[in-house]
KOLKETOR-804876 format. One record per atom (N, C-alpha, C): x, y, z; atom name. Coordinates in nm, 4 decimals, decimal comma. Each point is the difference from the previous one (the first is absolute). Layout:
# KOLKETOR-804876
@east=X; north=Y; up=Z; name=CA
...
END
This chain:
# KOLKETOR-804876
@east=20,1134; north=-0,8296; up=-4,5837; name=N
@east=-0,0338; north=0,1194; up=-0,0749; name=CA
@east=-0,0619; north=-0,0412; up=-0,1331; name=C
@east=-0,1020; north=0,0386; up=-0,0250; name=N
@east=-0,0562; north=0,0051; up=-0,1298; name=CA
@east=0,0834; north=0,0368; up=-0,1167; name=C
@east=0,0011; north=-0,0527; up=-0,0877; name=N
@east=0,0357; north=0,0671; up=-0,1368; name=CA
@east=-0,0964; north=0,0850; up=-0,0364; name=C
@east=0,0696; north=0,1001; up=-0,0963; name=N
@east=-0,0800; north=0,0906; up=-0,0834; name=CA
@east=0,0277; north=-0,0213; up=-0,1293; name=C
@east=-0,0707; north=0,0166; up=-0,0950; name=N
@east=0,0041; north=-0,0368; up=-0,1221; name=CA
@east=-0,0927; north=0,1305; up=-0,0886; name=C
@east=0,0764; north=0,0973; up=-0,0692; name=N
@east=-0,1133; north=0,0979; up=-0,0540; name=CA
@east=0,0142; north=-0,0276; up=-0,2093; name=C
@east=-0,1081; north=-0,0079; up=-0,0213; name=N
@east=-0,0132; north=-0,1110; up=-0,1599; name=CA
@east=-0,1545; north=0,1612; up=-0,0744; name=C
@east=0,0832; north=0,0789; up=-0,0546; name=N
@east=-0,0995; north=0,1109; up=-0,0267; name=CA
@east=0,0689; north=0,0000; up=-0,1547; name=C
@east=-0,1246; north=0,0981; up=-0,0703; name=N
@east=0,0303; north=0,0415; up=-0,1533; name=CA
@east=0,0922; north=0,1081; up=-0,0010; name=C
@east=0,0917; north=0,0349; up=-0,1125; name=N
@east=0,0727; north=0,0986; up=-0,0109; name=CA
@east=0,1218; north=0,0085; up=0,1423; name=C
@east=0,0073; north=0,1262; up=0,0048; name=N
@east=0,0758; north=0,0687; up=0,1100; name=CA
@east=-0,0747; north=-0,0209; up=0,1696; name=C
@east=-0,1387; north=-0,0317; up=0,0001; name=N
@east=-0,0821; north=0,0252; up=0,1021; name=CA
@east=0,1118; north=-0,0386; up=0,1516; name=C
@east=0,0372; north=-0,1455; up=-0,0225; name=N
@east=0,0672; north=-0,0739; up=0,1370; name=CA
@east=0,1182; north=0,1040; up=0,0179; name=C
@east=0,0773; north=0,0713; up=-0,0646; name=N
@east=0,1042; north=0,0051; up=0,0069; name=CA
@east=0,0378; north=0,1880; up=0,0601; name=C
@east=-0,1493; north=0,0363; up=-0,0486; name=N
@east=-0,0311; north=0,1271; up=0,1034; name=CA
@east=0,0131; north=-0,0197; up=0,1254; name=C
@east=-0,1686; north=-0,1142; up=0,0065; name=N
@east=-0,0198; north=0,0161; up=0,1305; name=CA
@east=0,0696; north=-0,0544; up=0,0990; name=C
@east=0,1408; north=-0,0688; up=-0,0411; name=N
@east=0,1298; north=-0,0612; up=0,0938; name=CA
@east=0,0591; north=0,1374; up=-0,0230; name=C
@east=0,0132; north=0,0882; up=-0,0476; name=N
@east=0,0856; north=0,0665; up=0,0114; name=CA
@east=-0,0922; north=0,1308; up=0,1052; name=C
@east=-0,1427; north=-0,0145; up=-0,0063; name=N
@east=-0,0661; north=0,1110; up=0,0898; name=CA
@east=-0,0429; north=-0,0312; up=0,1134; name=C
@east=0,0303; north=-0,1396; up=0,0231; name=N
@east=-0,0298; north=-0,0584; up=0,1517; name=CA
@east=0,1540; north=-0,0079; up=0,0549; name=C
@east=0,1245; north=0,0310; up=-0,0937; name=N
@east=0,1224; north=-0,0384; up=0,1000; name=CA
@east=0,0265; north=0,1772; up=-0,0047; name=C
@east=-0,0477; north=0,1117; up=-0,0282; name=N
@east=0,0329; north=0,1498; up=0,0130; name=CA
@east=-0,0770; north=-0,0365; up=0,1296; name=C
@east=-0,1360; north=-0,0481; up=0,0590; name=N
@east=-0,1138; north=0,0223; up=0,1093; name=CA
@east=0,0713; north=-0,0817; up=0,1025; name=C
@east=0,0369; north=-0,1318; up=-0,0387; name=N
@east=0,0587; north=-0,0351; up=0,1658; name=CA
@east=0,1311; north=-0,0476; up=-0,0399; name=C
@east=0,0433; north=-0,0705; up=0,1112; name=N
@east=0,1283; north=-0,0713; up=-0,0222; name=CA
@east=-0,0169; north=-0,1788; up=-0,0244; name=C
@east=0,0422; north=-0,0684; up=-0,1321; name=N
@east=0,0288; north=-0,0921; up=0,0167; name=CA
@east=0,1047; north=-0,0706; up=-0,0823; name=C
@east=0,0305; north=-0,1357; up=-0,0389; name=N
@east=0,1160; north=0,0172; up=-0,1051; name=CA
@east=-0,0615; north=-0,0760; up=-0,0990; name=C
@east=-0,0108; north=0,0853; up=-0,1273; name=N
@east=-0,0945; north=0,0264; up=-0,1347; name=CA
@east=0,0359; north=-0,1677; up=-0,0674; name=C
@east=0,1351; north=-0,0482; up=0,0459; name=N
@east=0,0349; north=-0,1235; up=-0,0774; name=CA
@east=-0,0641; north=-0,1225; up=0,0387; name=C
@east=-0,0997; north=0,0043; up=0,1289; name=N
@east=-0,1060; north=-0,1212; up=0,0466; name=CA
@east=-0,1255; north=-0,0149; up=-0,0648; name=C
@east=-0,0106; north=0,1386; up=-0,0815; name=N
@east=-0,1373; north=-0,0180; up=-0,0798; name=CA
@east=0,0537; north=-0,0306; up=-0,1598; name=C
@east=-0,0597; north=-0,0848; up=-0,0744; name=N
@east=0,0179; north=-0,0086; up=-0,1109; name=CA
@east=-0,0639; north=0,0659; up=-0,1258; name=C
@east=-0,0153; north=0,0505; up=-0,1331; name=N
@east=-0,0572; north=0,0446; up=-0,0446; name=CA
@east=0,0245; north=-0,0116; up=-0,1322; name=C
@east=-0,1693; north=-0,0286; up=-0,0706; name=N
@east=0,0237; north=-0,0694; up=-0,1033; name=CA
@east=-0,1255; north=0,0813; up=-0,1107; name=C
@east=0,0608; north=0,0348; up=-0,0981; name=N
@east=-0,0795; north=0,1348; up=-0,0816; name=CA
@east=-0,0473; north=-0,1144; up=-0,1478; name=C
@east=-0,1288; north=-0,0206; up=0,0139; name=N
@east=-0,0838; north=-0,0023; up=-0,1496; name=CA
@east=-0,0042; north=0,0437; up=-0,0904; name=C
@east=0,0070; north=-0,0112; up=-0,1483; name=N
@east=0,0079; north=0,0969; up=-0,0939; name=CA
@east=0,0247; north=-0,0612; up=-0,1285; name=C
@east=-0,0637; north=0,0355; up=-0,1081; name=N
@east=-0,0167; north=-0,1037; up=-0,1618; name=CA
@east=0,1477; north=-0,0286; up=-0,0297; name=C
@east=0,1289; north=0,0607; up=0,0691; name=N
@east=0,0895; north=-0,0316; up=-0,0668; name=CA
@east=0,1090; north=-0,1329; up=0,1438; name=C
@east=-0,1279; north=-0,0188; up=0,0800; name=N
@east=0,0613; north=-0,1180; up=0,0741; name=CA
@east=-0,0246; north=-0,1371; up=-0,0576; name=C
@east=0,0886; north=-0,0917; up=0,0611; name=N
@east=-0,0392; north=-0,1701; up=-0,0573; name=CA
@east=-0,0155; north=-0,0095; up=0,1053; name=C
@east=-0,1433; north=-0,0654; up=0,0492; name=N
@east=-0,0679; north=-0,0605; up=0,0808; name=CA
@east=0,0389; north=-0,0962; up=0,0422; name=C
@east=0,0708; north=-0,1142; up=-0,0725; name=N
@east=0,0586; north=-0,0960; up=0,0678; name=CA
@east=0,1449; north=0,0462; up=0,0949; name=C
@east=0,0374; north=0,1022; up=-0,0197; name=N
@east=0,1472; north=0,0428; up=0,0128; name=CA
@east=-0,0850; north=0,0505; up=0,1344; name=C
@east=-0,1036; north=0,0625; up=-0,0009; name=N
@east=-0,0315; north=0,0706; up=0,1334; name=CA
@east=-0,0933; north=-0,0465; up=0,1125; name=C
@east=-0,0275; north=-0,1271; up=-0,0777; name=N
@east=-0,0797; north=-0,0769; up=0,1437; name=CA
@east=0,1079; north=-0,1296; up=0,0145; name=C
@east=0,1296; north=-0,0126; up=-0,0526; name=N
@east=0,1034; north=-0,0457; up=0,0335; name=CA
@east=0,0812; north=0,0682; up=0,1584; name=C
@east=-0,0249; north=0,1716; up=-0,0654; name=N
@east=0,0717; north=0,0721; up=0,1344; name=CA
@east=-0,0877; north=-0,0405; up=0,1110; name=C
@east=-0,1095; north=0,0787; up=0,0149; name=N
@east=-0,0928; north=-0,0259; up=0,0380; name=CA
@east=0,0063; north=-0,1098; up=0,1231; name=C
@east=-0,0271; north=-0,1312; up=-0,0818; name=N
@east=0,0010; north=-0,0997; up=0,0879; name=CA
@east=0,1748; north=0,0027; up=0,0579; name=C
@east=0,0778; north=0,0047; up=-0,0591; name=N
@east=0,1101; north=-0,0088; up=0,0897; name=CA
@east=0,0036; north=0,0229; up=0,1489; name=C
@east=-0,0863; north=0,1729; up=0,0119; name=N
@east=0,0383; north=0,0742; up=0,0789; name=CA
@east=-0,1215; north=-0,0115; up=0,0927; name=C
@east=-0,0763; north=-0,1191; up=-0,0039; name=N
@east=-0,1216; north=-0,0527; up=0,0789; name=CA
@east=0,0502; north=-0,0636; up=0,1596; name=C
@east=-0,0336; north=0,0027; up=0,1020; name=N
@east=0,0234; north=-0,0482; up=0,1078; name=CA
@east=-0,1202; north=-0,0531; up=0,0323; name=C
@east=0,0061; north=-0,1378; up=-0,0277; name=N
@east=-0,1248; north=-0,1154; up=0,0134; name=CA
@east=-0,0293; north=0,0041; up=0,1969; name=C
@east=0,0768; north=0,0496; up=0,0847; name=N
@east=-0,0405; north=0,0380; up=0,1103; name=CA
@east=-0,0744; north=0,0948; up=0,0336; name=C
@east=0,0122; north=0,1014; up=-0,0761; name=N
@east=-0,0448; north=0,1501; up=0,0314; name=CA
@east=-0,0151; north=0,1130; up=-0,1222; name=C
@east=-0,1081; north=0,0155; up=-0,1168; name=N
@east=0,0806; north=0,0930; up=-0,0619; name=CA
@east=-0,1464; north=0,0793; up=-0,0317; name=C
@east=0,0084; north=0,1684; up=-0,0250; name=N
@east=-0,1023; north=0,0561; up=-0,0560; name=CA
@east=0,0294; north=0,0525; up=-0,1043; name=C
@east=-0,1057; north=-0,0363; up=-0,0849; name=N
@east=0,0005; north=0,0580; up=-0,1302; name=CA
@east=-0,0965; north=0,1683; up=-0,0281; name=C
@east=0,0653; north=0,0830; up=-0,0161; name=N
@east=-0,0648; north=0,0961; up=-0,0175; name=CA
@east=-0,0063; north=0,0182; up=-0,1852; name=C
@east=-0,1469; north=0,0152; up=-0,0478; name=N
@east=-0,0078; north=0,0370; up=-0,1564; name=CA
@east=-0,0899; north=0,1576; up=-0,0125; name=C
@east=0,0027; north=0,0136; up=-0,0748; name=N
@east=-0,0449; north=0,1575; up=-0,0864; name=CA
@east=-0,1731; north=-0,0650; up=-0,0112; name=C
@east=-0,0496; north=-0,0702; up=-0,1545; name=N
@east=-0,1216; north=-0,0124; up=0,0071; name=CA
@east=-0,0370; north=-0,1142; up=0,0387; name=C
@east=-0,1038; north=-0,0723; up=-0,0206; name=N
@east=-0,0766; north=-0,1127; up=0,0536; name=CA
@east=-0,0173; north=-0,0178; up=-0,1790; name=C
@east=0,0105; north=-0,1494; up=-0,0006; name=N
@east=-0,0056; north=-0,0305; up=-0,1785; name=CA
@east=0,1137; north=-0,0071; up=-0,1022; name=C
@east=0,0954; north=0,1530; up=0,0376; name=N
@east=0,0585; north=0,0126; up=-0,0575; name=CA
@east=0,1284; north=-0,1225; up=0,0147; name=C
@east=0,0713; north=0,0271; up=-0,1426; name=N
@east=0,1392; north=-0,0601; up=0,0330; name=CA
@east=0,1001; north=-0,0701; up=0,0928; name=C
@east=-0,0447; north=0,1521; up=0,0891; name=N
@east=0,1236; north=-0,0276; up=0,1580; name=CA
@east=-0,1264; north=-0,0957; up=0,0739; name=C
@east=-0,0829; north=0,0241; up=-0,0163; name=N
@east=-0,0894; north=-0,0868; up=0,0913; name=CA
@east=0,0047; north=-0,1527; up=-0,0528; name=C
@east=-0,0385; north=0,0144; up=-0,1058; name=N
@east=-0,0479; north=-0,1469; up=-0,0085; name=CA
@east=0,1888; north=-0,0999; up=-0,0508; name=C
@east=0,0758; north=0,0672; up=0,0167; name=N
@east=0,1646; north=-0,0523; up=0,0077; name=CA
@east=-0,0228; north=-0,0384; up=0,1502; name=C
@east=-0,0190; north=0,1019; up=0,0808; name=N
@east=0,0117; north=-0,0475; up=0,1223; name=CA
@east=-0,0521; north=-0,0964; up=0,0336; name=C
@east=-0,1408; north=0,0481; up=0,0061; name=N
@east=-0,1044; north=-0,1466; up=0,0135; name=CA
@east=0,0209; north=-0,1343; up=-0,0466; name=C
@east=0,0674; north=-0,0058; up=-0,1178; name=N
@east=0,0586; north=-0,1162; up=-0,0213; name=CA
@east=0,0790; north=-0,1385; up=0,0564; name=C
@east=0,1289; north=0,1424; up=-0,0049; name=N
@east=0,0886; north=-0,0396; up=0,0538; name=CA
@east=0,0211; north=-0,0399; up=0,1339; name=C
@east=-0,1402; north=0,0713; up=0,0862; name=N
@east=-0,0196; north=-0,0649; up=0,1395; name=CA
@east=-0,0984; north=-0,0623; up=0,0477; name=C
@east=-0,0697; north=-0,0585; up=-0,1299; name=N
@east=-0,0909; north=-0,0955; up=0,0365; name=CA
@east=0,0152; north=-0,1040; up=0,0756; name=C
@east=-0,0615; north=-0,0322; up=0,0920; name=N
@east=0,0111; north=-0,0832; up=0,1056; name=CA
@east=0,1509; north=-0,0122; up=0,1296; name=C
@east=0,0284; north=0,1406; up=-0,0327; name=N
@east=0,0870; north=0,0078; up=0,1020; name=CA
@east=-0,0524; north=0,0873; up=0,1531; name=C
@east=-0,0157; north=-0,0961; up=0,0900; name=N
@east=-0,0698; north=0,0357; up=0,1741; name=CA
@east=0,0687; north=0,1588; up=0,0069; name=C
@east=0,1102; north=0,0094; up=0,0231; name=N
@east=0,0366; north=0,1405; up=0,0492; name=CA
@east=0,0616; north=0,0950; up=-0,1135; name=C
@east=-0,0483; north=0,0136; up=-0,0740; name=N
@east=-0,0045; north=0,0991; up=-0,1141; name=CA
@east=-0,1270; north=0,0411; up=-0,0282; name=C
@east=-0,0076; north=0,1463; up=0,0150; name=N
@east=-0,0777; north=0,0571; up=-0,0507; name=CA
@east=0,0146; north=0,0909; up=-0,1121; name=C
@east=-0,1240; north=0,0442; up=-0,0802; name=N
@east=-0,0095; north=0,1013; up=-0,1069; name=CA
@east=-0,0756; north=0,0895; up=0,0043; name=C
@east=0,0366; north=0,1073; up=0,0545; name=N
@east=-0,0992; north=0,1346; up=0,0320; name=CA
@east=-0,0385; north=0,1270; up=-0,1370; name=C
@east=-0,1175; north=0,0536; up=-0,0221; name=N
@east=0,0309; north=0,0263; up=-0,1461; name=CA
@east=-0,0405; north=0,1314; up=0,0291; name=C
@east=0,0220; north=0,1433; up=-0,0378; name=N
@east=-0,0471; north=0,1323; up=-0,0474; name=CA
@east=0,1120; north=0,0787; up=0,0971; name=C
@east=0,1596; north=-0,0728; up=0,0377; name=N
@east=0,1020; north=0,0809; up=0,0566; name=CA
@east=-0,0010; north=0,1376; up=-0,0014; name=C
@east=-0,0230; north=0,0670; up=0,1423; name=N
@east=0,0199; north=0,1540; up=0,0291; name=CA
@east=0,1225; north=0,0237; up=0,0715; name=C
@east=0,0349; north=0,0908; up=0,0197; name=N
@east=0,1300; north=0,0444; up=0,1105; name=CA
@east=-0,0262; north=-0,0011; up=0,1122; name=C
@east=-0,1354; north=0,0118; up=0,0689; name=N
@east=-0,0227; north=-0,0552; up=0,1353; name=CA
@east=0,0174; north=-0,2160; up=0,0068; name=C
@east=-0,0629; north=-0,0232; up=-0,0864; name=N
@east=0,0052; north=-0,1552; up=0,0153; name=CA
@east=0,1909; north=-0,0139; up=-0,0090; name=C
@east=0,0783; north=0,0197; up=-0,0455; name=N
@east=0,1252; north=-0,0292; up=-0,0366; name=CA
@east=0,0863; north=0,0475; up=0,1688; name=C
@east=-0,0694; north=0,1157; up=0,0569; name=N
@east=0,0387; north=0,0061; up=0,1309; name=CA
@east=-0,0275; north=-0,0633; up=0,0776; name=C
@east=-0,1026; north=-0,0575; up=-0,0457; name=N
@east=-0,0982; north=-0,0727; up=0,1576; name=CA
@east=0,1059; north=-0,1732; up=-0,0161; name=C
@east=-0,0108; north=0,0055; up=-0,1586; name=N
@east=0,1144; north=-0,1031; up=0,0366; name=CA
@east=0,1323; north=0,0260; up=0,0335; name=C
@east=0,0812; north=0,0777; up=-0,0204; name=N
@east=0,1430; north=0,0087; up=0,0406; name=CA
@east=-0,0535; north=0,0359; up=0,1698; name=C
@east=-0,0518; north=0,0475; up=0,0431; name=N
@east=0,0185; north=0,0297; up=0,1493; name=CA
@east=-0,0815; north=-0,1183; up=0,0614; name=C
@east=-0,0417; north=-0,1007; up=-0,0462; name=N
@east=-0,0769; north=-0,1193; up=0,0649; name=CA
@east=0,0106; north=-0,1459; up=-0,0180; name=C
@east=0,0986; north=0,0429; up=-0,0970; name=N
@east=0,0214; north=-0,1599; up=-0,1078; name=CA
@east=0,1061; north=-0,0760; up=0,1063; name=C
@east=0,0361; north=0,0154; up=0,1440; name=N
@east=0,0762; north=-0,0734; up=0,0783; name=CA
@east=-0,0720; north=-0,0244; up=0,1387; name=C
@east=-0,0970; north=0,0621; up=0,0077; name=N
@east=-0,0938; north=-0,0307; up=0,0908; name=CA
@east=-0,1504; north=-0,0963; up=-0,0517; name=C
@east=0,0218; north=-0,0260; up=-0,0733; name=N
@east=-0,1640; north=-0,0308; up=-0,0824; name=CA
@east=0,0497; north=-0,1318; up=-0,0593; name=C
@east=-0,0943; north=-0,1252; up=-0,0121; name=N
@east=0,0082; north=-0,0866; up=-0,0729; name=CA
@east=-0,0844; north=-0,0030; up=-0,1678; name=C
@east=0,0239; north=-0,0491; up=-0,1053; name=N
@east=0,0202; north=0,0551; up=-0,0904; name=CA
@east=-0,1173; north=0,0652; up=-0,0510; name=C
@east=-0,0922; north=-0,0894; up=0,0542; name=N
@east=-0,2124; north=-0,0069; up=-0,0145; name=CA
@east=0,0217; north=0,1128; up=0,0982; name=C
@east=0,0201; north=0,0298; up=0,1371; name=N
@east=-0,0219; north=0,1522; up=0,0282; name=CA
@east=0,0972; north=0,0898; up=-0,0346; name=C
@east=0,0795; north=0,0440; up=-0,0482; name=N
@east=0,0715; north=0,1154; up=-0,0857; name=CA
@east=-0,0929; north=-0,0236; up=-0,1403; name=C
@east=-0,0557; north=-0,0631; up=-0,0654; name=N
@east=-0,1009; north=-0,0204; up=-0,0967; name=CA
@east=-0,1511; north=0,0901; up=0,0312; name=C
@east=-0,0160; north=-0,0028; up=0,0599; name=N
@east=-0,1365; north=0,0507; up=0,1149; name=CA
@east=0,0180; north=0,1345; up=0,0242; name=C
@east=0,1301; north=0,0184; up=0,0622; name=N
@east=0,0479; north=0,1452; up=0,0638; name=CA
@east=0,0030; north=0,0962; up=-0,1155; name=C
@east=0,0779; north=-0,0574; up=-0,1086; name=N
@east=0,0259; north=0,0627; up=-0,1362; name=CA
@east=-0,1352; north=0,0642; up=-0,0775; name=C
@east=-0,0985; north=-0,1181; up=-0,0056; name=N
@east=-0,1131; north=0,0349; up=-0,0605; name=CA
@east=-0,0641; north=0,1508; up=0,0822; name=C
@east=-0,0084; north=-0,0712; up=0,1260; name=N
@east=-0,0681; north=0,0670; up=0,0752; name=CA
@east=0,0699; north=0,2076; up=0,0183; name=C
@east=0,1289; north=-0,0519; up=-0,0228; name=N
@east=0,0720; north=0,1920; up=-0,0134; name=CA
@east=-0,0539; north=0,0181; up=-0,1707; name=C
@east=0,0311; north=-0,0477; up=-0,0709; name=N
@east=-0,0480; north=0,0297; up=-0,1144; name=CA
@east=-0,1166; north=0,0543; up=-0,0367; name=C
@east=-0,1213; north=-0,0402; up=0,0365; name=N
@east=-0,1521; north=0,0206; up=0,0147; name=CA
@east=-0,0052; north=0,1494; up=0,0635; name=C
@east=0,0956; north=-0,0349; up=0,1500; name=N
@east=-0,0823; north=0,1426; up=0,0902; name=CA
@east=0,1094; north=0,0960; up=-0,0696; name=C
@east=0,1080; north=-0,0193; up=-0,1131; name=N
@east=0,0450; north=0,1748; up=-0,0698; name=CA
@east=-0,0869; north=-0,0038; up=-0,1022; name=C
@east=-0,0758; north=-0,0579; up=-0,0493; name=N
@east=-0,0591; north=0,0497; up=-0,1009; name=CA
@east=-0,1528; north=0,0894; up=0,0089; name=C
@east=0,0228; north=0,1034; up=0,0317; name=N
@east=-0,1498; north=0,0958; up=0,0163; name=CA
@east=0,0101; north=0,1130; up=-0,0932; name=C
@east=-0,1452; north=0,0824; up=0,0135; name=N
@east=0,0102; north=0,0987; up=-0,0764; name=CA
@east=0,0195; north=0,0766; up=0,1148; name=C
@east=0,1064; north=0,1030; up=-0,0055; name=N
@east=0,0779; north=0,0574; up=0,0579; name=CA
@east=-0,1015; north=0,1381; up=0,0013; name=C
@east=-0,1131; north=0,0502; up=-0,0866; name=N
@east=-0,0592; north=0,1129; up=-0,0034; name=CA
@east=-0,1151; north=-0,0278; up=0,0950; name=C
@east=-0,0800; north=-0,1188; up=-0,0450; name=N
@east=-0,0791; north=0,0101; up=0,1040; name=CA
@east=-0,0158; north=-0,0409; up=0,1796; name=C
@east=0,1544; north=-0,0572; up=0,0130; name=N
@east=0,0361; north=-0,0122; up=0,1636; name=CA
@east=0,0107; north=0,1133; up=0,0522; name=C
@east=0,0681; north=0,0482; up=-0,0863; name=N
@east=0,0307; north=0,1320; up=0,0766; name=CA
@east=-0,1208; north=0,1469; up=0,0021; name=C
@east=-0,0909; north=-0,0372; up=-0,0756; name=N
@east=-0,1427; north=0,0531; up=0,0263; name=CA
@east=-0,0359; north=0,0685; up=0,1679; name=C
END
């Protein structure tokens, strides 16, 4: 099984664990979650961070690309084979991993994720045209 790892600004991770475990069933304590913010120490949080890394299997889900949670992540998993860092986290990508992250090796639950992420994002006015 893949790890999950959600590394967002503010409150963001800690919604969307709480709005993906109202949508399905899983147990909220396999995903970890780790909130950015001027009044964190960075060393204190890419300490957690890496703790909670599984050098076999782990996905990193972040908020922006650049930002903070990203480039902590990126760091911290530089040159690690089965860790990935996926960046612009939606509530479809966070499902696609909890319902796939035990069937998928870590590069495809990486793939799958992107790939649900992309197809929720439309303009909702002109599909429905």
């Amino acid at each position: 099984m893949v790890k999950i790892i959600l590394v967002t600004h503010g409150d963001m991770a800690k919604a969307l664990l709480s709005t993906a475990a109202n949508i399905c069933s899983f147990d909220e304590h396999l995903i970890d979650v780790f909130t950015v913010s001027g009044k964190i120490n960075l060393e204190d949080l890419s300490a957690g961070i890496k703790d909670k890394l599984d050098p076999s299997g782990t996905l990193i889900l972040v908020d922006t690309f650049g930002g903070t949670s990203c480039n902590l992540a990126a760091t911290l998993t530089h040159g690690m084979e089965n860790v990935n860092v996926v960046c612009g986290v939606n509530l479809n990508m966070l499902l696609a991993a909890i319902n796939n992250r035990d069937k998928m090796s870590p590069s495809e639950l990486a793939r799958k994720v992107l790939d649900d992420g992309k197809k929720a994002v439309i303009n909702a006015t002109e599909k429905l045209k």
